[in-house]
RODO-2510 file (C-alpha; in nm, 4 decimals, decimal comma):
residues 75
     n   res          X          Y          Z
     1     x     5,6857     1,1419     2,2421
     2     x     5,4772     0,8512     2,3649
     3     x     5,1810     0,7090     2,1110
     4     x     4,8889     0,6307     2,2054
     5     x     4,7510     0,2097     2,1322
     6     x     4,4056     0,1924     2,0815
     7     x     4,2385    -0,1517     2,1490
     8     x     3,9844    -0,0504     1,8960
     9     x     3,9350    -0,3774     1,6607
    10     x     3,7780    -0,3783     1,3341
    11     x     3,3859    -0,4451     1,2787
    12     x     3,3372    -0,7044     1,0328
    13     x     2,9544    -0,7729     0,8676
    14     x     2,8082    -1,0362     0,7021
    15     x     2,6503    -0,9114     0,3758
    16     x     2,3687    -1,0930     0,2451
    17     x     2,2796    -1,0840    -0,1117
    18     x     1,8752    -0,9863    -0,2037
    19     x     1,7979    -1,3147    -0,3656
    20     x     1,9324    -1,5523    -0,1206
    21     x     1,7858    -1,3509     0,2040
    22     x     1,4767    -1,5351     0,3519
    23     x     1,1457    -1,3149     0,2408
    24     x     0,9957    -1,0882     0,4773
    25     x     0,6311    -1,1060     0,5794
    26     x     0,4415    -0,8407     0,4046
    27     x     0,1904    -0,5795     0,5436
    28     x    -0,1608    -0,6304     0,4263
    29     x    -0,3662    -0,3268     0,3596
    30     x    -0,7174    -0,5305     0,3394
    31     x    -0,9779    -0,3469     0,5312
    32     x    -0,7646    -0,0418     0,5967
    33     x    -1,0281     0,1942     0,3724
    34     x    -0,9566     0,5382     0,2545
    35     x    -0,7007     0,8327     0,3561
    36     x    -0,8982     1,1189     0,4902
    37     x    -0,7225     1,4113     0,3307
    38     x    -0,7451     1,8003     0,4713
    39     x    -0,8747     2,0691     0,2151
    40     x    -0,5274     2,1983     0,1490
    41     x    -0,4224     1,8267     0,0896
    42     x    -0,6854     1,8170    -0,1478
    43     x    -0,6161     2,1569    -0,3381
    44     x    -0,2052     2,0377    -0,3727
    45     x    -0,3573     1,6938    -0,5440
    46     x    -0,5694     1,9034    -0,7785
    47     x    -0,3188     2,1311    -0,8630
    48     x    -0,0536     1,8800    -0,9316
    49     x    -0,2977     1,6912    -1,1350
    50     x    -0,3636     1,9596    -1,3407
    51     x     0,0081     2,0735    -1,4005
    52     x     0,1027     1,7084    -1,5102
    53     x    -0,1837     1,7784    -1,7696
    54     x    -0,0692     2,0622    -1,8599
    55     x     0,2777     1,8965    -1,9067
    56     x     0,1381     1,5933    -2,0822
    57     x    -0,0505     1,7886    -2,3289
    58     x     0,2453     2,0651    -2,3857
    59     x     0,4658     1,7459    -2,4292
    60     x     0,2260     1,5813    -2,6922
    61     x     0,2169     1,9172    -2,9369
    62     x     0,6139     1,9400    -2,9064
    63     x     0,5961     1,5764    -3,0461
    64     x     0,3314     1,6402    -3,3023
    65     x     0,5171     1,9566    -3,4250
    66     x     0,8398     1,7917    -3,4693
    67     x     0,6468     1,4810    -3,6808
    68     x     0,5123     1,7828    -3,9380
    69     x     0,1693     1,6828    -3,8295
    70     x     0,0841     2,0357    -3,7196
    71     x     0,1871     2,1982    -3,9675
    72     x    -0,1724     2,2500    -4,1071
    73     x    -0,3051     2,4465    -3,8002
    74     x     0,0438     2,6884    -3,8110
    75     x    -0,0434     3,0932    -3,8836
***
């Protein structure tokens, strides 16, 4: 049974740490003015600022219960 050579020869890269690489130029965003955002855009802001309120709040009484500090206001 005859095999088959391949020519194929390995691919070697030159890895270049963060630090040492030169610094890329940088985008400036001066003048670019605001994002014009479609209703539903709007709505899925709104909404998802009011569930991480919700969270945030629901987050603070867990806290506040566990420190004893609610115990006052408890039926």
């Amino acid at each position: 049974m005859a095999t088959m050579q391949s020519s194929h020869k390995p691919q070697y890269y030159n890895v270049v740490h963060p630090l040492k690489d030169v610094p890329e130029q940088k985008c400036s965003s001066e003048g670019l003015g605001q994002i014009a955002m479609t209703p539903s855009v709007r709505l899925s802001l709104r909404v998802l600022r009011g569930y991480l309120m919700l969270m945030t709040v629901m987050l603070l009484y867990h806290v506040l219960d566990l420190a004893g500090a609610l115990k006052h206001f408890k039926l």
